[in-house]
TORKOL-4160 file (C-alpha; in steps of 0.2 Angstrom, whole numbers, padded with zeros to 4 digits, m for minus):
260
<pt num="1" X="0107" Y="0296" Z="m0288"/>
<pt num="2" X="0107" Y="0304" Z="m0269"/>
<pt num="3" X="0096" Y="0297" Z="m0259"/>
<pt num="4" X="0081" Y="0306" Z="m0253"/>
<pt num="5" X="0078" Y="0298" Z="m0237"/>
<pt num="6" X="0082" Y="0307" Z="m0219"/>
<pt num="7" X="0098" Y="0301" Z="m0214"/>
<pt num="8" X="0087" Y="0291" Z="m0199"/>
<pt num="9" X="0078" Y="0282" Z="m0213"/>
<pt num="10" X="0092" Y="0268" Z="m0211"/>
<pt num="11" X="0088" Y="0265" Z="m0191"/>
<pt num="12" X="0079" Y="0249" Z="m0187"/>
<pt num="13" X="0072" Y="0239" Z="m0172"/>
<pt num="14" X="0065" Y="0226" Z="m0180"/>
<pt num="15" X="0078" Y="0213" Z="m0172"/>
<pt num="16" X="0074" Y="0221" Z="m0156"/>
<pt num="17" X="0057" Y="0217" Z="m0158"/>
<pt num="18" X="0059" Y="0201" Z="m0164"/>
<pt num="19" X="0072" Y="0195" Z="m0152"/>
<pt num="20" X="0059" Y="0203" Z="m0137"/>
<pt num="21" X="0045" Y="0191" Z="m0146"/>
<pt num="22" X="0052" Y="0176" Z="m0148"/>
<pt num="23" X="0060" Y="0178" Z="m0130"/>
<pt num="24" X="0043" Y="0178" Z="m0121"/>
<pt num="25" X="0033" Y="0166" Z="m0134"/>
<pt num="26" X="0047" Y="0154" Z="m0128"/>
<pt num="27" X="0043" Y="0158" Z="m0110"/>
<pt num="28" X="0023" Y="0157" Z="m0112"/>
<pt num="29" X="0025" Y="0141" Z="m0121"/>
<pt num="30" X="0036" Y="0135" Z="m0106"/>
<pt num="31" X="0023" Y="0142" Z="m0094"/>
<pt num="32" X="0008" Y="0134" Z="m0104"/>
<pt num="33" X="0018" Y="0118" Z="m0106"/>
<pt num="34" X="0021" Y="0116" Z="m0087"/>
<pt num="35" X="0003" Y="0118" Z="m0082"/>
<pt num="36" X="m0004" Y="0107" Z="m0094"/>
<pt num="37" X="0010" Y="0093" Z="m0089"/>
<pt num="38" X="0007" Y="0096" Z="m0070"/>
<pt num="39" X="m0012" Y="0094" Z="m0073"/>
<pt num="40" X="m0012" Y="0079" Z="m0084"/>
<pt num="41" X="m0003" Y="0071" Z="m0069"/>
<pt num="42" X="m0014" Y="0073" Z="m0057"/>
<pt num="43" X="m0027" Y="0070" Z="m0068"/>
<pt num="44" X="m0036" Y="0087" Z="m0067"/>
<pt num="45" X="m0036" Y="0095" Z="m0083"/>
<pt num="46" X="m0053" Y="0107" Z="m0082"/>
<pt num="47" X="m0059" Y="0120" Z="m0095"/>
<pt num="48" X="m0050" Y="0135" Z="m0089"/>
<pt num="49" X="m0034" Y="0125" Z="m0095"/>
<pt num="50" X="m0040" Y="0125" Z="m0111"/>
<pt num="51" X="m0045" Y="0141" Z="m0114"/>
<pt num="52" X="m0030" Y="0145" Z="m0108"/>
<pt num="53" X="m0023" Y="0134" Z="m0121"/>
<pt num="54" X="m0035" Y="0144" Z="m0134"/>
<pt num="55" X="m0029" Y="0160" Z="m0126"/>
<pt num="56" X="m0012" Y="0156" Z="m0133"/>
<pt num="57" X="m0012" Y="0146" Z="m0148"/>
<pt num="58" X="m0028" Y="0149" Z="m0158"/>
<pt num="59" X="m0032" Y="0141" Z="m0173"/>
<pt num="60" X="m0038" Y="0155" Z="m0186"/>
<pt num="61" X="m0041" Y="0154" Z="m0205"/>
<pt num="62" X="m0037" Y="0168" Z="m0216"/>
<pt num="63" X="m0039" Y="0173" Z="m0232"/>
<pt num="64" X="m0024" Y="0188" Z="m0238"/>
<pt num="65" X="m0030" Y="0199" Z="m0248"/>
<pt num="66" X="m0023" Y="0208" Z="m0263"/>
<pt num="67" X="m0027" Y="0224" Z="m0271"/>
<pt num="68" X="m0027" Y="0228" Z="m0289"/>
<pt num="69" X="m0031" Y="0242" Z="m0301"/>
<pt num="70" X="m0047" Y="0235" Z="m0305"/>
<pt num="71" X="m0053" Y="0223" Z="m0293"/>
<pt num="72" X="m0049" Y="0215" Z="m0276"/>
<pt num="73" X="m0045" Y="0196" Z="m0277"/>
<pt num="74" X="m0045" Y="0184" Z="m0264"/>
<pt num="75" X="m0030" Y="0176" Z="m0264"/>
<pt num="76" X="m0023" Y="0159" Z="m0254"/>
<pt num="77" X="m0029" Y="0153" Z="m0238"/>
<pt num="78" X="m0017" Y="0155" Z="m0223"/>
<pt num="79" X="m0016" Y="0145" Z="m0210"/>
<pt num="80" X="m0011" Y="0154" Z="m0193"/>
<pt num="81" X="m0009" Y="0149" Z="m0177"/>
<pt num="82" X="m0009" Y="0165" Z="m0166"/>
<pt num="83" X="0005" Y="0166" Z="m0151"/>
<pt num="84" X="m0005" Y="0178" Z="m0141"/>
<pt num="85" X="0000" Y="0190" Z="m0154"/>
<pt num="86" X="0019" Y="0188" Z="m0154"/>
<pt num="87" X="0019" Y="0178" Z="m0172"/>
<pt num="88" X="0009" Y="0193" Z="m0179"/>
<pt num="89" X="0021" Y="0206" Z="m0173"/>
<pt num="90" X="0034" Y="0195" Z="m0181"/>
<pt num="91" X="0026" Y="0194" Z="m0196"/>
<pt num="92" X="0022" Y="0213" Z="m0197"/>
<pt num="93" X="0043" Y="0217" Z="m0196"/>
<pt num="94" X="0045" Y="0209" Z="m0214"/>
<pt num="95" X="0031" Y="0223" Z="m0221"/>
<pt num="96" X="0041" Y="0236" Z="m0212"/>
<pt num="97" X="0038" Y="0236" Z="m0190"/>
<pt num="98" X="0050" Y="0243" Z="m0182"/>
<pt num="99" X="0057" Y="0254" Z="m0197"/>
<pt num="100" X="0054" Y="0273" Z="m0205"/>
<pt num="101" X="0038" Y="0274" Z="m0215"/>
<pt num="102" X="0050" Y="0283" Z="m0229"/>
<pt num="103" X="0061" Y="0266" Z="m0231"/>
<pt num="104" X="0043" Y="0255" Z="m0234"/>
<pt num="105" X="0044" Y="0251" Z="m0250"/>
<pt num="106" X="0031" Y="0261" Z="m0265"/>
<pt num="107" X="0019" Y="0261" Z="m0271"/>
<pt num="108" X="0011" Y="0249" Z="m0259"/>
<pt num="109" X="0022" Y="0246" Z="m0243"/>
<pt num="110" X="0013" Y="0257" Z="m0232"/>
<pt num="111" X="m0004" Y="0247" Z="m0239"/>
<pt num="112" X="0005" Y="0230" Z="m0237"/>
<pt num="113" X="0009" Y="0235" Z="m0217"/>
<pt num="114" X="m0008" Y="0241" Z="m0214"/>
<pt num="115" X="m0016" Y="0225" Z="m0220"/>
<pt num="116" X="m0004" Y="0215" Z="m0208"/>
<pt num="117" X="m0008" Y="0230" Z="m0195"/>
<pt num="118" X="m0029" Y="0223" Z="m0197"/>
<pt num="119" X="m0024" Y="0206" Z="m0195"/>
<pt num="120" X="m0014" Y="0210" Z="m0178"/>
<pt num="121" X="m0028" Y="0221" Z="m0172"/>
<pt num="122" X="m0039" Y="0208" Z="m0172"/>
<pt num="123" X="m0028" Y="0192" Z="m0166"/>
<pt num="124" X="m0023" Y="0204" Z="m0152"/>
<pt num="125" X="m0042" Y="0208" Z="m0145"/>
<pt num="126" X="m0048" Y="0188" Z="m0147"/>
<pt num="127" X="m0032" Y="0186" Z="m0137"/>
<pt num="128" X="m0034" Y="0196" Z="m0122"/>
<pt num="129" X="m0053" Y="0192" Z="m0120"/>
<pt num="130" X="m0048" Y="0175" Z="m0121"/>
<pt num="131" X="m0037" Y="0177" Z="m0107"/>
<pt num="132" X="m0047" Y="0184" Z="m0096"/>
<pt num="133" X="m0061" Y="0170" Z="m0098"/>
<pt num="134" X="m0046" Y="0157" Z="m0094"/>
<pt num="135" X="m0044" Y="0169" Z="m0078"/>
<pt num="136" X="m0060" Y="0169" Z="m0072"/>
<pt num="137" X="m0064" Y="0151" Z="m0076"/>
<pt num="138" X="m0048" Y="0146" Z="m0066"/>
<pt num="139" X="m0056" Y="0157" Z="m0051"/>
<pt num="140" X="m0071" Y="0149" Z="m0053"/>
<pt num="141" X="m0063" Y="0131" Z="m0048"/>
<pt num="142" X="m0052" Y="0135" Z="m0035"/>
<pt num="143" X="m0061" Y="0147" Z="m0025"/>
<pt num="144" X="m0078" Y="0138" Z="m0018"/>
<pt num="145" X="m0088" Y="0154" Z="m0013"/>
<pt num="146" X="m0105" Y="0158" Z="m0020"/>
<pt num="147" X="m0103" Y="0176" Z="m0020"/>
<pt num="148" X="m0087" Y="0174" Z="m0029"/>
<pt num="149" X="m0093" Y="0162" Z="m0042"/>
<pt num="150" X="m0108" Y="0173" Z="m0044"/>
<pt num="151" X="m0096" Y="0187" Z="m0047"/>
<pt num="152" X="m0085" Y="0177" Z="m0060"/>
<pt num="153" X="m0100" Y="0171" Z="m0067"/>
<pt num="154" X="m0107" Y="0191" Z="m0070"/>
<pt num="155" X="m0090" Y="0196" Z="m0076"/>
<pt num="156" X="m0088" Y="0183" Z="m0091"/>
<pt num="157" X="m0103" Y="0189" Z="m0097"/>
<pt num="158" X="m0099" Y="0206" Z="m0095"/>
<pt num="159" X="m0082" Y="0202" Z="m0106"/>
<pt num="160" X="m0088" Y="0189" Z="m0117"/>
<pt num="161" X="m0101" Y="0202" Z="m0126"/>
<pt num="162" X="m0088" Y="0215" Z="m0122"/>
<pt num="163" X="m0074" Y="0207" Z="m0130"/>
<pt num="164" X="m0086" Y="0199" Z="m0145"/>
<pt num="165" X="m0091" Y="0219" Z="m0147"/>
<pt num="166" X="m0070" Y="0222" Z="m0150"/>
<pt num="167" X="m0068" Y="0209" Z="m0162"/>
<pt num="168" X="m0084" Y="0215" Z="m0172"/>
<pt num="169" X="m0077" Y="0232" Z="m0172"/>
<pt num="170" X="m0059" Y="0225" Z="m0175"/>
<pt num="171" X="m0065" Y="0215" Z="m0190"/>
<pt num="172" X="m0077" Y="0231" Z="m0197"/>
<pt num="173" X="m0068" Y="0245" Z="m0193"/>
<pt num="174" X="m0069" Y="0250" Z="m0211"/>
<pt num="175" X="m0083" Y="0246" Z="m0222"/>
<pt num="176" X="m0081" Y="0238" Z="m0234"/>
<pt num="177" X="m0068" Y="0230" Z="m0222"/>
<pt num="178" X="m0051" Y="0230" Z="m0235"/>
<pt num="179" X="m0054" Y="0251" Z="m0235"/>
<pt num="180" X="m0045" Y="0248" Z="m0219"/>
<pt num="181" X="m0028" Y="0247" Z="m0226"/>
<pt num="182" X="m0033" Y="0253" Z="m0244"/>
<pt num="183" X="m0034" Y="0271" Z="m0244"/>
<pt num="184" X="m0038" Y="0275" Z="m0263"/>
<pt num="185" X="m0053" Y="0264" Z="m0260"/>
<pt num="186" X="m0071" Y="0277" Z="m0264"/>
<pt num="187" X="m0058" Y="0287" Z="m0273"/>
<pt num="188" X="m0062" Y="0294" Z="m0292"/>
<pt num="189" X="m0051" Y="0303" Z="m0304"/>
<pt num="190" X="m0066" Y="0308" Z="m0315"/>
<pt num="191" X="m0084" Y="0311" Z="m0316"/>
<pt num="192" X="m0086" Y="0292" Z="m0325"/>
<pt num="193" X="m0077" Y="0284" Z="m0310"/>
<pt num="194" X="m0089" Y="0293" Z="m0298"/>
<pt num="195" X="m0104" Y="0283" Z="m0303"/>
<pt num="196" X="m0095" Y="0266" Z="m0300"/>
<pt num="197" X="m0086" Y="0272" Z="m0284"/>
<pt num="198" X="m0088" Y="0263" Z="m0267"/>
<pt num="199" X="m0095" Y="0273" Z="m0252"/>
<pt num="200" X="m0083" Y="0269" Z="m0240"/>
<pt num="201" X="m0084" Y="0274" Z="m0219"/>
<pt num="202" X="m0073" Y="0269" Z="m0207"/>
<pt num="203" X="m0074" Y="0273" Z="m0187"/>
<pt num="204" X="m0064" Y="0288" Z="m0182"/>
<pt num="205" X="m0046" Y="0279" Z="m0175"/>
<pt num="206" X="m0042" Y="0290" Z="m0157"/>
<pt num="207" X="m0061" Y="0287" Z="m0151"/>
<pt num="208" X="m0061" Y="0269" Z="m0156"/>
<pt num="209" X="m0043" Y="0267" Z="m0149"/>
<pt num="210" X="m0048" Y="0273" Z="m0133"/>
<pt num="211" X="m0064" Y="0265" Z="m0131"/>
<pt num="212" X="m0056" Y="0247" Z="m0132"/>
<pt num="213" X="m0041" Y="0253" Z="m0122"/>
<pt num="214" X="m0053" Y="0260" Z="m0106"/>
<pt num="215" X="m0064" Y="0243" Z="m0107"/>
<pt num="216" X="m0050" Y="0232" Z="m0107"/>
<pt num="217" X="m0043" Y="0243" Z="m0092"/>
<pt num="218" X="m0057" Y="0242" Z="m0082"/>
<pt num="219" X="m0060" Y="0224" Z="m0088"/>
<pt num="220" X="m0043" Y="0218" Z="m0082"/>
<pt num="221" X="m0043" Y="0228" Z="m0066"/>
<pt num="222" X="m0060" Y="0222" Z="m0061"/>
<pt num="223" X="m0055" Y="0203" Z="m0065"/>
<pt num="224" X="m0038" Y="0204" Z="m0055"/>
<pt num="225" X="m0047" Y="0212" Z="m0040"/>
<pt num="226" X="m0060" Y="0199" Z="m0039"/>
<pt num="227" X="m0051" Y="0185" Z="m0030"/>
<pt num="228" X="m0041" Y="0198" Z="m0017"/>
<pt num="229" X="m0054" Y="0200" Z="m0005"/>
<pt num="230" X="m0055" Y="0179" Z="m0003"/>
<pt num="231" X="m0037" Y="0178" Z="m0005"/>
<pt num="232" X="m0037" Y="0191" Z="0009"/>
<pt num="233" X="m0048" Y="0179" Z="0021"/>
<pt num="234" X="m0040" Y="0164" Z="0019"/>
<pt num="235" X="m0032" Y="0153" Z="0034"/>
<pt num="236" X="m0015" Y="0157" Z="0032"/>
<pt num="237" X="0000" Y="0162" Z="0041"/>
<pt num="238" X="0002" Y="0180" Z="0035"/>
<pt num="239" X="0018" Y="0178" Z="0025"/>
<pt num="240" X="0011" Y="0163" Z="0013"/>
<pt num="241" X="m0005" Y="0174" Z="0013"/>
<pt num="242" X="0004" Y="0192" Z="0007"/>
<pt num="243" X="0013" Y="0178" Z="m0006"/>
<pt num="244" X="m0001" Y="0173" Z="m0012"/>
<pt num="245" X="m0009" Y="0189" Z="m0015"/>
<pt num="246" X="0006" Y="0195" Z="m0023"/>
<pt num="247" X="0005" Y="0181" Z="m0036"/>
<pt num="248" X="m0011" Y="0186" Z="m0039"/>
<pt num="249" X="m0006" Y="0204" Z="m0041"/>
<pt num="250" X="0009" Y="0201" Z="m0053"/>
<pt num="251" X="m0008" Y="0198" Z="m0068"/>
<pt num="252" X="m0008" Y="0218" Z="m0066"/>
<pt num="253" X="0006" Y="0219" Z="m0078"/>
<pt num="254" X="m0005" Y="0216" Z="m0092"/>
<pt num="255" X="m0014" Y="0229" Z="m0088"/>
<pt num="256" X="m0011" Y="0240" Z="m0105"/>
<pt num="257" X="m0018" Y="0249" Z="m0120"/>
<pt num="258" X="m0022" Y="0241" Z="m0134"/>
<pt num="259" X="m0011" Y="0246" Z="m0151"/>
<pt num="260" X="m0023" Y="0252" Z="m0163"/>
């Protein structure tokens, strides 16, 4: 029997993506490792480390849930502990990441990565507010000026209710929430089905895409500003000082969009 699929359905990047993944989790956990070694020598181990810690490696129960015909049942309880996403985007290449939606397999591969696509969403926003805490908590301790704490103070609340507001929306971007990644969900095939079928709604994709990705622009922009005018002040011959700064600066690479 010929095969039906595009003759690009065969193209993968899934090792790409895997070997990208794995390459800067092994990185970050040589980064985390190094500060928390270096601090528990000298003995100064403060909260910004561990929510950096958090940041990285957090501790999440979940429970996988299957669709059926007739019912949705809760399966087994998973036990994930989140590398700022990466272990996620490894996980999502074994329900089809980096392939052709035409190779996933029927009828419920594109359901399947979807569901796996939720759980990503989610891991990925708890993530990146985290982060930014750890970042301001860490300005916080090393730079002793009021009007700077004051600021770092006003901006972790600013992100903590923004990024609590992302992980609501994350988590109940469908309701019910499994509508998310089951689209036959509210269907009927017949006048009978109609009386028992679930209203569902869901927030519109593009708006809610650009929403988060705009707040967490702005968020990470403002955050990685904060400290430039101290920095800028400090008591330094000017090469060690532009050095400094430039540390500081090399956070904008993580200035970017989030994947919904």
């Amino acid at each position: 029997m010929e095969s039906r699929l595009p003759p690009a359905a065969s193209e993968s990047r899934a090792s790409m993506l895997l070997g990208v993944n794995i390459g800067l989790m092994a990185l970050a956990t040589g980064f985390i490792f190094s500060r928390f070694y270096t601090r528990y020598v000298l003995n100064r181990l403060g909260y910004d480390d561990w929510l950096a810690l958090l940041a990285f490696v957090g501790p999440f129960s979940v429970r996988h849930l299957q669709g059926t015909q007739s019912e949705t049942d809760f399966g087994s309880i998973y036990q994930m502990f989140v590398l700022a996403t990466g272990v996620t985007q490894c996980w999502m290449t074994e329900s089809g990441l980096g392939r052709h939606a035409d190779t996933l397999p029927q009828p419920d591969g594109l359901k399947t990565y979807t569901q796996h696509l939720w759980f990503s969403i989610l891991w990925y926003n708890t993530a990146i507010m985290l982060t930014k805490l750890a970042l301001l908590a860490q300005y916080y301790r090393v730079l002793p000026i009021q009007s700077v704490r004051r600021a770092c103070v006003t901006l972790m609340v600013v992100i903590g209710i923004w990024g609590l507001c992302q992980v609501m929306l994350s988590i109940f971007t469908c309701f019910p929430i499994q509508a998310y990644w089951d689209k036959d969900l509210g269907r009927s095939e017949s006048a009978r089905d109609a009386e028992t079928t679930v209203a569902v709604r869901c927030i519109p994709a593009l708006p809610l895409a650009y929403q988060n990705a705009a707040g967490n622009i702005a968020t990470y922009v403002a955050v990685l500003v904060l400290p430039l005018p101290a920095l800028g002040n400090l008591r330094l011959p000017h090469a060690q000082k532009c050095l400094l700064i430039g540390i500081f600066c090399l956070g904008f690479l993580q200035v970017r969009p989030c994947p919904n």
